[in-house]
C-alpha positions as CSV (number, residue, x, y, z in Angstrom):
1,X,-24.8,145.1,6.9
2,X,-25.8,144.9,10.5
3,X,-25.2,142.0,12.7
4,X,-29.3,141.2,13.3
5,X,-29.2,141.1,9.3
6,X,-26.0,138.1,9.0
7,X,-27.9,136.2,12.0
8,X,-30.9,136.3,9.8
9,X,-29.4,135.3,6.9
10,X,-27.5,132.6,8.8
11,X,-30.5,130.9,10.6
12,X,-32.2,131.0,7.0
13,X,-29.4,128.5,5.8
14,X,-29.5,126.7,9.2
15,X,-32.5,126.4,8.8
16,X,-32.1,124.8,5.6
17,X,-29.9,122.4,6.4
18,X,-31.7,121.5,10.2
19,X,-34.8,122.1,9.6
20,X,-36.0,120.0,12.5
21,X,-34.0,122.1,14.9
22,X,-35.5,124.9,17.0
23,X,-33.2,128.4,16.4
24,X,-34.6,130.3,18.9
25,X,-33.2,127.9,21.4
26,X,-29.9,127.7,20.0
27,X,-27.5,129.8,22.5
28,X,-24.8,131.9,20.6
29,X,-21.5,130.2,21.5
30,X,-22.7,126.5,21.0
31,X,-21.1,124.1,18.4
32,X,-23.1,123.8,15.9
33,X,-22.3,120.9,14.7
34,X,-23.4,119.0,18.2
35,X,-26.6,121.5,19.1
36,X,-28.3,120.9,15.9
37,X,-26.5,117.5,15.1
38,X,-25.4,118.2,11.9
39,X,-22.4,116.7,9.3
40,X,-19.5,118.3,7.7
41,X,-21.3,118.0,4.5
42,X,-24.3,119.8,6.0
43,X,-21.8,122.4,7.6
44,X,-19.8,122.9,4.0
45,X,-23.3,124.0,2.0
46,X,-24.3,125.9,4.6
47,X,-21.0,127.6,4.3
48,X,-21.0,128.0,0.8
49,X,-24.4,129.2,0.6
50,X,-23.4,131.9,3.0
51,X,-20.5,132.5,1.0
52,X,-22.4,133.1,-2.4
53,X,-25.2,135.5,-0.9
54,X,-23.1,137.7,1.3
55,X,-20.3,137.1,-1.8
56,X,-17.9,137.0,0.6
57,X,-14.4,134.6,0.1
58,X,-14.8,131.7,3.5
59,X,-11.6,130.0,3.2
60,X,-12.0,126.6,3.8
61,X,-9.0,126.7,6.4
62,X,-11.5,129.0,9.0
63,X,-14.3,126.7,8.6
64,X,-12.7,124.6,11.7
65,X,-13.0,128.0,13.5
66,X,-16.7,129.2,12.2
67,X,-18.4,126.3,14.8
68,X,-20.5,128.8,16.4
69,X,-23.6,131.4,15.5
70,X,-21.2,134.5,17.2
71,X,-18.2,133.0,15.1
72,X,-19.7,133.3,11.8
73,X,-21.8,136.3,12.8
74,X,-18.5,137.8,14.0
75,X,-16.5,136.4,10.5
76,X,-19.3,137.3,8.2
77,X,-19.5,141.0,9.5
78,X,-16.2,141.7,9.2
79,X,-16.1,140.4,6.4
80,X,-18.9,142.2,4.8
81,X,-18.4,145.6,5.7
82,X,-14.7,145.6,4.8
């Protein structure tokens, strides 16, 4: 899966948990969490929806790391095409 494809598929499930915030704007190295002001809880489904569709394993341990769109695009690419 190509990289254009898991940014997609992560500013779907942004989307669904920010729906408010404007994605094009968002640059690719920002926190998350503070750019589109959203909670753990918020940040934890949108993880395990990424999870289940890609059916890839996100330990919980690299969530702390994941904080950025390049982070998880970076994470969920590797781990995809493994």
């Amino acid at each position: 899966m190509s990289a254009p494809d898991i940014i997609a598929i992560i500013k779907k499930h942004l989307h669904r948990v920010a729906p408010e915030a404007d994605l094009e704007t968002l640059q690719p190295d920002e926190d998350l969490g503070r750019a589109l002001d959203i909670d753990s809880m918020d940040f934890y489904n949108m993880m395990v929806a990424l999870s289940e569709e890609l059916k890839v394993d996100i330990p919980e341990e690299e969530y702390s790391t994941l904080r950025s769109l390049n982070r998880i695009r970076q994470f969920l690419t590797e781990s995809v095409n493994k």
